[in-house]
C-alpha positions as CSV (number, residue, x, y, z in Angstrom):
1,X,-90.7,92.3,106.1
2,X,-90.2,96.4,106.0
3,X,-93.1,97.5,106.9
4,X,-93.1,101.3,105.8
5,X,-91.3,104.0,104.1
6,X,-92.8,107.5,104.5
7,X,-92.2,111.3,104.0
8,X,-93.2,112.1,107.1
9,X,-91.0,110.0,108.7
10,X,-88.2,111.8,106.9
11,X,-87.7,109.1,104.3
12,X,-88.0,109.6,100.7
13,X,-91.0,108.3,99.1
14,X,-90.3,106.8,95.7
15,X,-93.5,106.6,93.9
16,X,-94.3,102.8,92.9
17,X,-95.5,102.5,89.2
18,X,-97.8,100.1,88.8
19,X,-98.2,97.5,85.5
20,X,-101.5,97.0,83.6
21,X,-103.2,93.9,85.6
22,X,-102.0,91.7,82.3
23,X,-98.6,92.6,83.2
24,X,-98.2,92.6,87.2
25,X,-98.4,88.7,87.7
26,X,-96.6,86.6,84.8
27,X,-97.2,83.2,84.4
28,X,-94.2,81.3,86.5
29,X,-93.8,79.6,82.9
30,X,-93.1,82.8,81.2
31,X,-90.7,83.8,84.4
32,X,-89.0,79.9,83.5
33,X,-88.2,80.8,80.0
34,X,-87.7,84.8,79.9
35,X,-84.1,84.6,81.3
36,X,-81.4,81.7,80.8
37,X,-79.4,82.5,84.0
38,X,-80.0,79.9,86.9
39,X,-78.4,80.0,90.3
40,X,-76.9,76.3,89.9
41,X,-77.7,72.9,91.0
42,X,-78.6,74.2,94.3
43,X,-79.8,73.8,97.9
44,X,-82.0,76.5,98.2
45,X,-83.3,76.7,102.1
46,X,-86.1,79.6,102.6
47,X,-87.7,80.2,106.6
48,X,-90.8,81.3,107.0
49,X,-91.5,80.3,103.6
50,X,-95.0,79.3,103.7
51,X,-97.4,82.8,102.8
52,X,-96.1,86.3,102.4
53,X,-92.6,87.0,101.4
54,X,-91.4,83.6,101.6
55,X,-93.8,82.4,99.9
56,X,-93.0,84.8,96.8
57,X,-89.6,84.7,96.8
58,X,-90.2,79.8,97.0
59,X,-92.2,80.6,93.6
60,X,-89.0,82.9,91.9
61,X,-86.1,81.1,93.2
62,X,-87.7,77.7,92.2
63,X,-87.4,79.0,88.7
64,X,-84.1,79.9,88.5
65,X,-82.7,76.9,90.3
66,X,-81.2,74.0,88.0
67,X,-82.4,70.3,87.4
68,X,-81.9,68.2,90.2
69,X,-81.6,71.1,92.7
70,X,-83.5,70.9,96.4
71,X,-85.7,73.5,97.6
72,X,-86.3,73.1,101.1
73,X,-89.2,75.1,102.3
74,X,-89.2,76.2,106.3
75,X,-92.0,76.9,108.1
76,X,-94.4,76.4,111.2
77,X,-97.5,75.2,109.4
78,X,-97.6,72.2,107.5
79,X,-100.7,73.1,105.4
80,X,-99.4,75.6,103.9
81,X,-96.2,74.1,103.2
82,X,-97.7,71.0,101.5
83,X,-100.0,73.5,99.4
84,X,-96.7,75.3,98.2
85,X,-94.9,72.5,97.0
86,X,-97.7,71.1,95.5
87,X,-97.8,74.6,93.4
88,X,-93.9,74.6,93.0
89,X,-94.3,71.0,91.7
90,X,-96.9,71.9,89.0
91,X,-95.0,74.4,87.9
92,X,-91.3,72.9,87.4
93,X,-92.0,69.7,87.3
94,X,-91.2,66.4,90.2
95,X,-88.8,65.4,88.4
96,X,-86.7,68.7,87.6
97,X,-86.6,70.6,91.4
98,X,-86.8,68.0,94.8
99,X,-88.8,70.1,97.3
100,X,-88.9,69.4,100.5
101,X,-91.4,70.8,103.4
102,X,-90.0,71.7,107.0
103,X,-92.2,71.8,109.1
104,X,-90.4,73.5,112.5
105,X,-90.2,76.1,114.9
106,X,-87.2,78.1,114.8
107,X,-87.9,80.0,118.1
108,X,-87.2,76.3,119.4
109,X,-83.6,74.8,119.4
110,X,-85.5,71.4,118.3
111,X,-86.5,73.4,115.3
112,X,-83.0,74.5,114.3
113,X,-82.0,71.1,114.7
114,X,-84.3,69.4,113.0
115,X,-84.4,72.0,109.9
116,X,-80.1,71.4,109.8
117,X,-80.8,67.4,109.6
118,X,-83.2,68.4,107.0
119,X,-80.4,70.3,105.4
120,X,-78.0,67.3,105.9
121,X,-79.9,64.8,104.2
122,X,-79.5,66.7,100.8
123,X,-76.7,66.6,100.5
124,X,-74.8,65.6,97.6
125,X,-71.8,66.4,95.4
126,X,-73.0,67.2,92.7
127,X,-74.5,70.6,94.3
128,X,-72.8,73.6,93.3
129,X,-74.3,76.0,95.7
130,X,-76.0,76.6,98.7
131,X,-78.6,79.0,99.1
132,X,-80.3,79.8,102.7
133,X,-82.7,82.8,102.8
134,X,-83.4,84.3,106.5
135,X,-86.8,85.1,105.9
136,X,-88.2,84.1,109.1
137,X,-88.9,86.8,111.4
138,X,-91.6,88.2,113.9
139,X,-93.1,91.5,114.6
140,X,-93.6,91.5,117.6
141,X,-96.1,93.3,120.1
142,X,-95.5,97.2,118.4
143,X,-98.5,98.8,120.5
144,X,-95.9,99.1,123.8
145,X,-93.1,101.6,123.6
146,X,-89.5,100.4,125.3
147,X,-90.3,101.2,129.3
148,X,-92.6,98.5,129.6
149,X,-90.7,95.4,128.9
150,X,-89.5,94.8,132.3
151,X,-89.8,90.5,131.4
152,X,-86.7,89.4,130.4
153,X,-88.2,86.1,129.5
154,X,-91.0,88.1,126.9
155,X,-87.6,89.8,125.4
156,X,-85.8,86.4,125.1
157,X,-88.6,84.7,123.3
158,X,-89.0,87.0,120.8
159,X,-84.9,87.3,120.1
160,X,-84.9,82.9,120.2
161,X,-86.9,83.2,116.8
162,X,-84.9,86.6,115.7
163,X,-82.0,86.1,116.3
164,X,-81.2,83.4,118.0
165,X,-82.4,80.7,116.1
166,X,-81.1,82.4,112.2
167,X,-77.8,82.8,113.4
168,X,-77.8,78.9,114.5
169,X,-79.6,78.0,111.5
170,X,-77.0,79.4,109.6
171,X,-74.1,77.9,111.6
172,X,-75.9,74.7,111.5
173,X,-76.0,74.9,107.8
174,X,-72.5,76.1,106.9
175,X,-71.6,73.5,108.9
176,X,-73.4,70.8,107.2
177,X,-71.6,72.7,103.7
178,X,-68.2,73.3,104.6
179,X,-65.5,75.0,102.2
180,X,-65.1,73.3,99.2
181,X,-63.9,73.8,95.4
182,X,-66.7,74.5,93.3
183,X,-69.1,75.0,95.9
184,X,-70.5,78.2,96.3
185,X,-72.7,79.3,99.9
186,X,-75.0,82.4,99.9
187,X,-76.7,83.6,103.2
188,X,-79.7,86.3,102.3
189,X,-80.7,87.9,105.7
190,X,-84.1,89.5,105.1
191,X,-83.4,92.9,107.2
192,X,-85.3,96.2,107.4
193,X,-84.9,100.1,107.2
194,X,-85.4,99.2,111.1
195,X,-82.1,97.8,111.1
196,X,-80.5,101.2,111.2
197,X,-83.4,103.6,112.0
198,X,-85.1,103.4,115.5
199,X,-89.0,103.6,115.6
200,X,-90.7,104.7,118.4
201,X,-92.9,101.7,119.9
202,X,-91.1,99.0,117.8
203,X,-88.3,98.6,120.3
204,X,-88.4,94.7,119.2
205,X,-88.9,94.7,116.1
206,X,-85.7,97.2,115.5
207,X,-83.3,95.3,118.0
208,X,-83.6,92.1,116.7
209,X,-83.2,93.6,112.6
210,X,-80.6,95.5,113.5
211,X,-78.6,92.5,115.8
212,X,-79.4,90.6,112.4
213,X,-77.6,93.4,110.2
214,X,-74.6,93.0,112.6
215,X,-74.3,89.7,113.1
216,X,-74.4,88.9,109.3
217,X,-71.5,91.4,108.9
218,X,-69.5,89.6,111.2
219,X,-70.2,86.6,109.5
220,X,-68.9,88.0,106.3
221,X,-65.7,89.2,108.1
222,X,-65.1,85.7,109.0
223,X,-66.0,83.6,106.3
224,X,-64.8,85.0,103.1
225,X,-65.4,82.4,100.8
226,X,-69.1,82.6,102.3
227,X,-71.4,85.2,99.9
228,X,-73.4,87.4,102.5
229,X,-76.5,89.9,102.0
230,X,-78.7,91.9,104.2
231,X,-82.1,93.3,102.3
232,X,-84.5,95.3,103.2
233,X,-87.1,94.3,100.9
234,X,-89.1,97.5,101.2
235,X,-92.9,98.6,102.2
236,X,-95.1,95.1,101.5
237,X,-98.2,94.4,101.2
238,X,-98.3,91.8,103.5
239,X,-99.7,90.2,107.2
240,X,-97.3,92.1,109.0
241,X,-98.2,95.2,107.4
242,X,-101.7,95.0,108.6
243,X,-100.6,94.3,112.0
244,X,-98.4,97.7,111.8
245,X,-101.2,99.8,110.9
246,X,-103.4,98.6,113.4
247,X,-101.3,98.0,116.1
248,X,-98.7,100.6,116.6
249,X,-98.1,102.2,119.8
250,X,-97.1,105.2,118.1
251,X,-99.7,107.4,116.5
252,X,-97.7,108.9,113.9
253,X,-96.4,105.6,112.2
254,X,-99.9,104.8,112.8
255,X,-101.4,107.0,110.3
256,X,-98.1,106.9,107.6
257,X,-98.9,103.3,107.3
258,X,-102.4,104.2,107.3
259,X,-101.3,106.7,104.3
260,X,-99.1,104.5,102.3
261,X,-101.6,102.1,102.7
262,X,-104.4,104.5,100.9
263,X,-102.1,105.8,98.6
264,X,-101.1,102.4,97.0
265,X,-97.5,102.9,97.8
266,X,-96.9,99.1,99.3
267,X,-95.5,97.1,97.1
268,X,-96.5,93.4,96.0
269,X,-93.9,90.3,97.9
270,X,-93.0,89.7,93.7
271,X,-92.0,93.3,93.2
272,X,-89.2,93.2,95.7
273,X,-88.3,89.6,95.2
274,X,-87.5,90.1,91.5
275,X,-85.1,92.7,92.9
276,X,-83.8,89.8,95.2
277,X,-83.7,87.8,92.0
278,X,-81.6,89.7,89.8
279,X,-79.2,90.6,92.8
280,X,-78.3,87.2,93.5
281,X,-77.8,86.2,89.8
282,X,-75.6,88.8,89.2
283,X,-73.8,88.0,92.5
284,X,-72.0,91.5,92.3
285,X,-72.7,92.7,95.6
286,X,-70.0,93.3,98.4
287,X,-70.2,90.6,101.2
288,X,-72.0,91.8,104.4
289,X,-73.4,94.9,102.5
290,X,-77.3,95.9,103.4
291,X,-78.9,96.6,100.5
292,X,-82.5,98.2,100.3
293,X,-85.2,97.9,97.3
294,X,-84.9,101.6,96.9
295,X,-81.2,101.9,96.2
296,X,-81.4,99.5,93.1
């Protein structure tokens, strides 16, 4: 999640134009049918996919995924994981997408592991790409500026789910795909303006987005073949969004949430995902690059 984009943080404000009600939220049939290209008979892994973001972005890729592909949905609460596919399902069809629920822990190592084993059992050869979108992430406590985490072990448990446990996710999963002809792999890192631009009282929240960023460029250095993206999906209107406005340490961001917030400048999880979307089917971007809502 980015959480915020504001003038008076010296970042330009693009105003968000907003559809007629009729117009914001089409039908996941209509999204089916509207454009022929697909992302391939697919594994597509999403973290953190079961409300929010991930949620979104389960609902868009499932409908550009071809028959007989496996969405495997990541996340820490089964509830909500069995309602999504149960929504997915009704929408594509059992027998045209396999989805499969996760439900793990990824600040945990037995999470990691047992999401790759997950990842392992699907596969096949008859998939032409694999899809894993870092979507999993924390905010952590915002209302405390950098001089008072003097606990290593508070700053270790919030990098184990940050970054810690995507980048062995990812290994774990390239692993389980390795280098073949025909085979296409994709890692999305869901980053954050906070990945290059410090925030006062979000000392967390910045590290572990911007150790994300660089770690993901490495990984593009070293693994050619391997398709790598960092985006910053913009301003949502999510969760985490709520927590920034209330919570922040720093007045300031505070009240530009507070603003964006009262000024209807968030935008909606399918806004930016579409963005997503349409950047991964045309698979045109340069490997490693960070991309951000606002420069497309």
């Amino acid at each position: 999640m980015d959480p915020f984009l504001s003038e008076s943080l010296h970042i330009k404000r693009v105003p968000v134009t907003r559809l007629p009600e009729s117009q914001a939220c089409p039908r996941m049939e209509d999204l089916i049918s509207r454009e022929p290209r697909d992302l391939g008979r697919a594994v597509c892994i999403i973290t953190g996919a079961s409300k929010g973001y991930g949620r979104a972005l389960a609902f868009q890729l499932s409908c550009r995924l071809k028959p007989r592909s496996v969405l495997v949905l990541v996340a820490r609460t089964k509830a909500q994981l069995n309602e999504l596919k149960d929504d997915i399902v009704s929408v594509c069809g059992r027998s045209q997408l396999d989805v499969r629920c996760v439900q793990a822990d990824l600040e945990e190592a037995g999470g990691v592991e047992k999401t790759v084993q997950a990842v392992k059992e699907t596969s096949s050869t008859e998939t032409d790409h694999v899809l894993l979108i870092n979507n999993a992430a924390s905010l952590g406590d915002v209302s405390r500026f950098a001089v008072s985490f003097t606990d290593p072990a508070e700053v270790n448990r919030y990098l184990s789910l940050n970054v810690s446990g995507a980048l062995s996710l990812t290994a774990g999963v390239l692993q389980a795909f390795p280098h073949r002809l025909g085979l296409r792999r994709t890692v999305v890192n869901i980053s954050s303006l906070c990945a290059l631009k410090p925030f006062p009282s979000w000392v967390l929240y910045c590290t572990g987005k911007a150790a994300r960023d660089m770690m993901f460029r490495v990984l593009a250095e070293e693994e050619p073949d391997v398709r790598v993206l960092s985006y910053a999906p913009g301003p949502l209107d999510t969760d985490m969004q709520l927590q920034a406005r209330r919570f922040s340490g720093d007045l300031n961001l505070r009240r530009s949430f507070s603003s964006m917030f009262s000024e209807h400048q968030l935008l909606t999880c399918e806004e930016s995902g579409s963005k997503l979307v349409k950047l991964l089917l045309d698979n045109d971007f340069p490997s490693g690059a960070h991309l951000d809502f606002y420069e497309l």
